[in-house]
Structures are given as structure tokens and as C-alpha cells.
N, C-alpha and C positions, 0 to 999 in steps of 0.2 A: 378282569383278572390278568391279562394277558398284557396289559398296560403297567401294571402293579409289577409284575413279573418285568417286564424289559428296564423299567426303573429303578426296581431294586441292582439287576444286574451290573447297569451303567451306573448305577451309586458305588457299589464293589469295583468297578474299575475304578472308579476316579479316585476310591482309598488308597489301591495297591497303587494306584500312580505317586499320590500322595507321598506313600511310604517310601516309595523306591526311590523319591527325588531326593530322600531325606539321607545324607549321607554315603549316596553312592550303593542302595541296595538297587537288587535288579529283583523283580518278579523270577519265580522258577516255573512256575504253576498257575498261569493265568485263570484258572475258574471254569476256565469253557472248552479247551480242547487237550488233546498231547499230542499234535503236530510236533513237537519239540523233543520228544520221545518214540522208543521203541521196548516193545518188549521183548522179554531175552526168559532163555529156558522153556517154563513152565506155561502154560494155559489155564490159572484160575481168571477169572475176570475182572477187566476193570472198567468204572464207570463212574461219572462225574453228576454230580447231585450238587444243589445247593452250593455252588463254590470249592466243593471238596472234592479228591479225588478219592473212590471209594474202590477196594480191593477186597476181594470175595473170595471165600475158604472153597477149594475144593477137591474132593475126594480123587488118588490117582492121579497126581501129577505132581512132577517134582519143583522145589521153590520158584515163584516167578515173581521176574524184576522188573517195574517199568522205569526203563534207565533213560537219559539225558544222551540226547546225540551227540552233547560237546561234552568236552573232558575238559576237569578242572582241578587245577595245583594248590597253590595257597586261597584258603577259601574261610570266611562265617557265614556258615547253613542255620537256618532259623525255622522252625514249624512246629504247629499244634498238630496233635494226635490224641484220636481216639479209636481201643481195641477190644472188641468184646472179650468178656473173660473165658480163659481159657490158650488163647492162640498164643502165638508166638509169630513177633516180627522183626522189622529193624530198618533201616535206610543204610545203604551202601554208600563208600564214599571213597575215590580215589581206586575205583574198583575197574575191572577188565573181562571181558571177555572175548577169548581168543582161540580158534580153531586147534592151535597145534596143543591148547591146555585142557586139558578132560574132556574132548570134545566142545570147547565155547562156551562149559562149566563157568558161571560167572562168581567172580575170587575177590575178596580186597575185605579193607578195612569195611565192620560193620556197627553201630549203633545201636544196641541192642532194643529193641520196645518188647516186652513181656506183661503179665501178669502171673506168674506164677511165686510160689511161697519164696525160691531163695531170694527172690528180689534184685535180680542185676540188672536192669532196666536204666539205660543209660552206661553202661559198660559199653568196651569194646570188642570185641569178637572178631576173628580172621578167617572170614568166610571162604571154604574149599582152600583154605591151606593150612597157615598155622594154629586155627584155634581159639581159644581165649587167649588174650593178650594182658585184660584187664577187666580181670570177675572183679564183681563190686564186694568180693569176699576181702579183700584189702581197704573199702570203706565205707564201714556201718555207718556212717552220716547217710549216702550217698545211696544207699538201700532203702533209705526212708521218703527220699525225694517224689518217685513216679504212686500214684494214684489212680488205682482202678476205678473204671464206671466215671469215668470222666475226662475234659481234655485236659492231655500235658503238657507244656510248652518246652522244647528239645532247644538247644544253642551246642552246634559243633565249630568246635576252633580246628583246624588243620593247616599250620601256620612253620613248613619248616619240617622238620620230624616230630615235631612239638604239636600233639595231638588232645584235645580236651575237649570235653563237655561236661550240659548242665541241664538237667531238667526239673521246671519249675525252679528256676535259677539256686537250686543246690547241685555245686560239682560232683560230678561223678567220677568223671575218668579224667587220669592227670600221665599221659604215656607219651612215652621217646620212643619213635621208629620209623627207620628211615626206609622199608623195605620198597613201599612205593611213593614214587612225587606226585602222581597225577593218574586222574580215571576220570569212570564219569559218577553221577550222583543215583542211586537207584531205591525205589521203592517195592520193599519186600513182601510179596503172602508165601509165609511158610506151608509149605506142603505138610497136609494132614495124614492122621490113622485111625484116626477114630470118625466115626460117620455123625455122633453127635457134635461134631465141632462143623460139617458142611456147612455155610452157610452163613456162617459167622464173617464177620465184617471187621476192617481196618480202616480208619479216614484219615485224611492229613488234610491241612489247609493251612492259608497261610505262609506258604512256603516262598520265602527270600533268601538271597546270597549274595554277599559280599567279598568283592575280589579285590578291592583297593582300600589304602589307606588302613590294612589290615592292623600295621603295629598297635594304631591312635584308638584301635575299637577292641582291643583286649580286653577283657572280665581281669578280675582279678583273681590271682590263686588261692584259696581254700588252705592255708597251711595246714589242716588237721587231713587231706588227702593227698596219701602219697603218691610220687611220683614213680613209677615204674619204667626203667628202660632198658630197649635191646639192641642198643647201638651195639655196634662192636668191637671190642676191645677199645672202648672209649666213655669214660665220667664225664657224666652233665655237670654243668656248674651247681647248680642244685647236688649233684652226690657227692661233689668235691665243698661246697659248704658244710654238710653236714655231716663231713668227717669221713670219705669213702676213700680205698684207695682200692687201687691191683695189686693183688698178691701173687698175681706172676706179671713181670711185664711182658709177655707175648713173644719174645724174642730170646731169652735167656737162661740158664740155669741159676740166676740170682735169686739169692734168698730161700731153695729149694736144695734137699740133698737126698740120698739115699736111704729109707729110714733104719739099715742097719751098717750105712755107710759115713764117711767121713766127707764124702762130696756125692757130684750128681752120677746115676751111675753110666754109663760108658755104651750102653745100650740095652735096646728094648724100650725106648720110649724117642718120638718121634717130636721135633715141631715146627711147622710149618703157618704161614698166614695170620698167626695167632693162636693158634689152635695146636691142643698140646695133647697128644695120641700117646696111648699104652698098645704096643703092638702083641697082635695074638702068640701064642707061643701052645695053642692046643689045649686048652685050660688050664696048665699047670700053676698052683698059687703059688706068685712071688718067685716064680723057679727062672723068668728072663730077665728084664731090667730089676725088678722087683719094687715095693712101694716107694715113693716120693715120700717125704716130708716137709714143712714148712722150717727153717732153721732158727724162726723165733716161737715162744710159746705166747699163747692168747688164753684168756680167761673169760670176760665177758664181753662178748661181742656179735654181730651178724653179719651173715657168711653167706656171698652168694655166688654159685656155678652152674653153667653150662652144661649139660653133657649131653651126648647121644650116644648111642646104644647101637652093636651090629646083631645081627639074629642068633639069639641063643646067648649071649654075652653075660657077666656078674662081673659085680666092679663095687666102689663103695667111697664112701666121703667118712672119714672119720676125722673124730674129733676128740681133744682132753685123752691124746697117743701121748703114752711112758714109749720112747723108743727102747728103753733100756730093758723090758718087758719081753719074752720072748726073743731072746735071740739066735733060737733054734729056727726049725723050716715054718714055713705061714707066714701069715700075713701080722704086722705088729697089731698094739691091744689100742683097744679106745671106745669110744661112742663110734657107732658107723650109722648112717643114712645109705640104706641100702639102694646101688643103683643095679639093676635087673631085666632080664626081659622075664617078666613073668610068664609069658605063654611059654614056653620054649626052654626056661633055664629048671631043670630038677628041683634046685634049691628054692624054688617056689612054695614046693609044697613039703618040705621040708620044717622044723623049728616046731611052733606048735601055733593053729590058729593063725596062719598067713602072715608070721610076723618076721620073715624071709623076702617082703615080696618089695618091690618098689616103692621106695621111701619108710619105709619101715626104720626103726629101729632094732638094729636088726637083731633077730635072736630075744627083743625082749617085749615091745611093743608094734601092734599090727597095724600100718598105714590104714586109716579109715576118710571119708571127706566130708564126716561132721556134718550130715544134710545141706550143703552150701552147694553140692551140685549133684548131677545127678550120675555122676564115677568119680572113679578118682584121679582123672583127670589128667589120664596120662597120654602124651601128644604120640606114641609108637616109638619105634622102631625106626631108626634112623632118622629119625627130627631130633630140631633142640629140645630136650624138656630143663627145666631149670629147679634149680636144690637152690631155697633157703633153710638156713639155720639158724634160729637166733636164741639167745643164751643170756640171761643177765640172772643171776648169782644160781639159784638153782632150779628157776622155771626155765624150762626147756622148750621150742616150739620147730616142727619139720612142716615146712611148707614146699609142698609140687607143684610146679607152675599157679603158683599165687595162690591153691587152698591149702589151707593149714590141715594136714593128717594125722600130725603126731602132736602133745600134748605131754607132759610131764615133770615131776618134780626131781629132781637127780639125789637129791637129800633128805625125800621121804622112806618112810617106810615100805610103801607098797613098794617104789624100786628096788630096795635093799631083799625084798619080797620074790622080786621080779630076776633078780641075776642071782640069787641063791638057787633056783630052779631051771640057770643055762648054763650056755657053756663057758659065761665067767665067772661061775663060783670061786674060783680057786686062784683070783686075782685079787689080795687085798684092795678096796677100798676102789673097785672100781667103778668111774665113772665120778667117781668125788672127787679129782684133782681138783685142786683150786687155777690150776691154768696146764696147759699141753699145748702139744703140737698139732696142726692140723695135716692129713695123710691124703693121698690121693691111690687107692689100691692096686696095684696088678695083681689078677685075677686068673692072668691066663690068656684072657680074650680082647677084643681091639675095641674100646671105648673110647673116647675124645672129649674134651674137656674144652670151657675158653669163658673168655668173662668170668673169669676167677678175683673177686673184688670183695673188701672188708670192710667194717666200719667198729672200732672198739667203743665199749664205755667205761 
């Protein structure tokens, strides 16, 4: 047995030699040890079986990583995986840990492996910082790919800020972002809460990487998945092919005016770095620089911003603004995408049925996250969270950091249902313009905007 066994083993090397000579992959995870590793955080266990490195659920302790001692830049990560159901895991990549950040909290880009109903599995995730990056709630192809109760086979590109994966060679995640170049490579067990998940198991095997000759070893793009980016104040060739532009250029009053003024107004609105600040003036609406507007009108199209929120703040993105509407005290009329801090701001609980609160439409539909996660997915208080809006004739869609919350028809009934019972009954036909201007709110409080970019149809 013990001859069987050393045979088999040295038959496993001589593949992964095999493989690794074939194009310049390198072994990550030779079978037999992790000299080449360290573990970081948490104390679940880990153990090597069979060729596999196997990571074990356990109770009271917070995620643990076993990370790669080298750090690596432009990289194709390659592995099979398999997760019992229930857990939740992921492989880090480009990731850090470092004393002076949450105590050596380890952060970076992460690769989502789950088994759970919404299905992101193969997403990207920004572990102990930003968040999701890229729920696979932007593409149903890509929700279908990962397969419980058996192995997956994961392909990450990290080539550039040009980020992508694939598993069971269906694209998943197709993201721009340049926040880090380089880390190391880490294998995750999610820290548990339930006692019946102790014990449960994660495996990987198989794991290769490629640092050279990366252009010539490209996958090719998935056109039906989008691409998502957070460059800054900067269009991928991909946004600028498919018709994206800046609707503000980062530096200017161009194209922007006061939305009950004749130009931009004089202050009360700050901009720096790219970043375009409504400064506080003690909540008063509209009483300091007062709203912005856009000086063209748009009809159908998708609409995407920045913003971040100070504590206690209200602010809003409106859209299909009559400036002509109100030219007494307030704020001008339109569709608004409510931006909020919903702990903190009164108007929360305000309206009817939380339709005040954070992406809402506000005053008439309540931000909900459509079972695709499990909140609504809102990154806090003083991060970037990001508002789309997309519009084509009168299906309406509000999306918060890539899940879609709001949902509706602007030319049905139940709307016309829906603003008979607020506070804009008493605007003929609102909401039905066939094109307006888009609005940026002063509210009173200091909000900040940026990567403000369009794409008509």
C-alpha cells in the first residue's frame, strides 16, 4: 500500500511538472506541503489530503487565510474547487495584510466561491474594504456557471486593472479597478455562526499561475457580461465604444448650471480632484449654492454616479427635472433617486413604507434588493456607494451598487396610482416628460459626487 501510495504521488508530480512546463505555468500548491505559505487571521484548519489542500469550518474564529509569501501583480490563477453546501468561501488575490490596517485584517480583491440561492459565485468581492465590486446580480449567464456538490474549475485574469473570471469556463466577473497592483494569493474558510456548518470542508487542487506571456493567454470576452468600472474619472475603451461619456468633466462648470439659474451658481458647491462637493449650509433645502442642473435634456438613457454620504446627510439624483416647475423655495421637480443616510436622516422614516430611504424613488417606491442579496447593499457612510439609473421609454430601473432596488413603469397605471397619493399630485403629468434634465440636489448637507458618466439610446 505504501508503494501504491509513493507512486501515485510521484505520478502527481510528474503531471503538475508536465503542466507547468506547458506555457510558462508555475505549480502554486505542490500537493504535499505549504512551506510557501502562511496563515493570516483566523485559526480554522488546514490540511492536505489527496493532492488537495483542505480548509475546515470552524466555530469562533474570524476568516482564515492561507496566503502565499510572495506577492503577485499581473497574474492567470487557475483551480478546482470543491465546497460543502452551505459555507461560504473565496480565494484572495492582490490582497494585504498589514499591521497599521484593522490590526493585519487581511483586504483585497476576492473571488467569490459560495453555494448559496443568490448565486454569485465567481463575483468579485472587496474584502474588509469596499464591498462587492461585482455581484453576479449584473450577470444571469454567470449565476448559472458554479455547481454545487461537485468540483468547479475557477480561471482569474488580473491583468492591469482589467479584472475577470470564469468558472467552468462561463464568465463571471468582467471589472476595472485599479485600487491595488499587487498582493499575495490567499485561500479562504469563512468564519461561521451556526454550529451545524462546524466541520464542513473546502478543497482546492490543481492550483497553477501564470505570470508571463499573459496578453497571448487571454480568454476571450463574454459580450452578453458587462463590464463594470471604478476607475476614476476615466472611460474604458469598452465605455467609450458603447457610447458612454462624462457629464461632468471633473474640472468645470461645463455643461452644468443652477437649476433655477441662468449659469453655475457662485457658491455653495465645491470641486476638487474630480470630485464635485454640495457644501453643508445646516440642512437648509436649496437655501446655499442651491441644485445643479444638467444644461442638456436626456430622455432615454443610463445614468451613472458616485457619491458619498457625511453622517446624517439627504441629497438626491433626480431625473425627467421641469426646471421651469417650482420656482419658489425647494428643491426643483423630477424623478429623484434618493441619496440618504438612512440611520441618521428623519426623512427615513418619513413618506410611507420606507420609500424615503436610500435609492428609493423617493416619495413613491421603497428601495427593496429583490432577494439578489442579502441587504440592500449599501457600502455606509462615507464610502463611494454608486446610483445607476437606466431609462428606456417608460421601464424605469434604480440600481445601488450593482443591485437593482427599484423597478417600474413611469407610464403605467399603478404610477399614475402611485403620485396621486404624494407629494406630487399637484404636478401635471409628472414623471411623464418625454426627456428633462438631470439634477444633482443641495439638500443642505455636504454630499460628494464624481464619475458622473452617460450613455443615451
Amino acid at each position: 500500500m505504501k508503494k501504491t501510495k509513493t507512486l501515485f504521488f510521484f505520478s502527481y508530480l510528474l503531471t503538475i511538472a508536465t503542466l507547468s512546463a506547458q506555457d510558462n505555468w508555475e505549480v502554486l500548491f505542490n500537493g504535499k506541503d505549504v512551506k510557501n505559505f502562511q496563515q493570516l487571521n483566523g485559526d480554522a484548519k488546514y490540511d492536505i489530503k489527496n493532492n488537495e489542500l483542505i480548509g475546515t469550518s470552524k466555530m469562533g474564529t474570524p476568516n482564515s487565510f492561507m496566503a502565499t509569501k510572495k506577492e503577485y501583480g499581473d497574474f492567470i490563477l487557475e483551480f478546482d474547487v470543491w465546497v460543502e453546501n452551505g459555507l461560504n468561501s473565496g480565494v484572495q488575490f492582490r490582497s494585504l495584510s498589514k499591521p497599521e490596517y484593522m490590526d493585519g485584517r487581511v483586504h483585497g480583491y476576492q473571488c467569490e466561491i459560495e453555494t448559496s440561492s443568490r448565486k454569485w459565485a465567481g463575483g468579485v468581492y472587496d474584502e474588509a474594504r469596499n464591498g462587492w465590486l461585482y455581484p453576479l446580480s449584473r450577470n444571469p449567464k454567470g449565476q448559472e456557471a458554479f455547481v454545487s456538490g461537485q468540483w468547479n474549475h475557477y480561471r482569474i485574469e488580473a491583468i492591469g486593472s482589467q479584472i475577470r473570471t470564469w468558472v467552468n469556463d462561463i464568465q463571471c466577473a468582467n471589472l476595472v479597478d485599479d485600487t491595488t497592483s499587487k498582493g499575495f494569493i490567499a485561500f479562504q474558510v469563512h468564519s461561521i455562526h451556526d454550529e451545524s456548518l462546524e466541520g464542513k470542508t473546502v478543497r482546492w487542487k490543481n492550483i497553477k499561475i501564470k505570470t508571463t506571456d499573459l496578453e497571448k493567454s487571454r480568454k476571450a470576452v463574454d459580450s452578453d457580461v458587462p463590464e463594470i468600472s471604478y476607475l476614476h474619472h476615466n472611460l474604458t475603451e469598452d465605455e467609450m465604444r458603447k457610447g458612454w461619456r462624462l457629464l461632468w468633466d471633473g474640472q468645470t462648470t461645463s455643461g452644468w448650471r443652477g437649476a433655477k439659474l441662468d449659469r453655475f451658481p457662485e457658491n455653495g458647491w465645491a470641486m476638487k480632484d474630480g470630485i464635485l462637493t454640495v457644501l453643508s449650509s445646516g440642512g437648509q433645502e436649496s437655501r446655499n449654492g442651491g441644485d445643479i442642473v444638467t444644461v442638456n435634456s436626456f430622455g432615454d438613457f443610463e445614468l451613472s454616479v458616485d457619491f458619498k454620504i457625511t453622517e446624517g446627510a439627504n441629497s438626491g439624483i433626480k431625473y425627467f427635472v421641469d426646471s421651469e416647475l417650482n420656482k419658489g423655495e425647494g428643491s426643483a421637480i423630477g424623478l429623484e433617486f434618493q441619496v440618504l443616510d438612512d440611520e441618521k436622516h428623519p426623512d427615513a422614516k418619513k413618506g410611507k413604507n420606507g420609500n424615503r430611504t436610500v435609492g428609493s424613488l423617493y416619495d413613491l417606491i421603497r428601495a427593496e434588493n429583490n432577494g439578489s442579496s442579502r441587504g440592500k447593499n449599501f457600502k455606509g457612510v462615507g464610502k463611494w456607494n454608486n446610483a445607476r439609473i437606466l431609462v428606456k421609454g417608460g421601464h424605469v430601473e434604480h440600481w445601488l451598487n450593482q443591485i437593482k432596488v427599484v423597478e417600474f413603469d413611469r407610464f403605467s397605471q399603478l404610477f399614475a396610482a402611485l403620485v396621486e397619493k404624494s407629494k406630487y399630485e399637484k404636478w401635471d403629468n409628472f414623471g411623464r416628460l418625454p426627456e428633462g434634465l438631470i439634477l444633482l440636489q443641495d439638500h443642505g448637507d455636504e454630499v460628494s459626487f464624481k464619475n458622473i458618466k452617460i450613455r443615451e439610446y
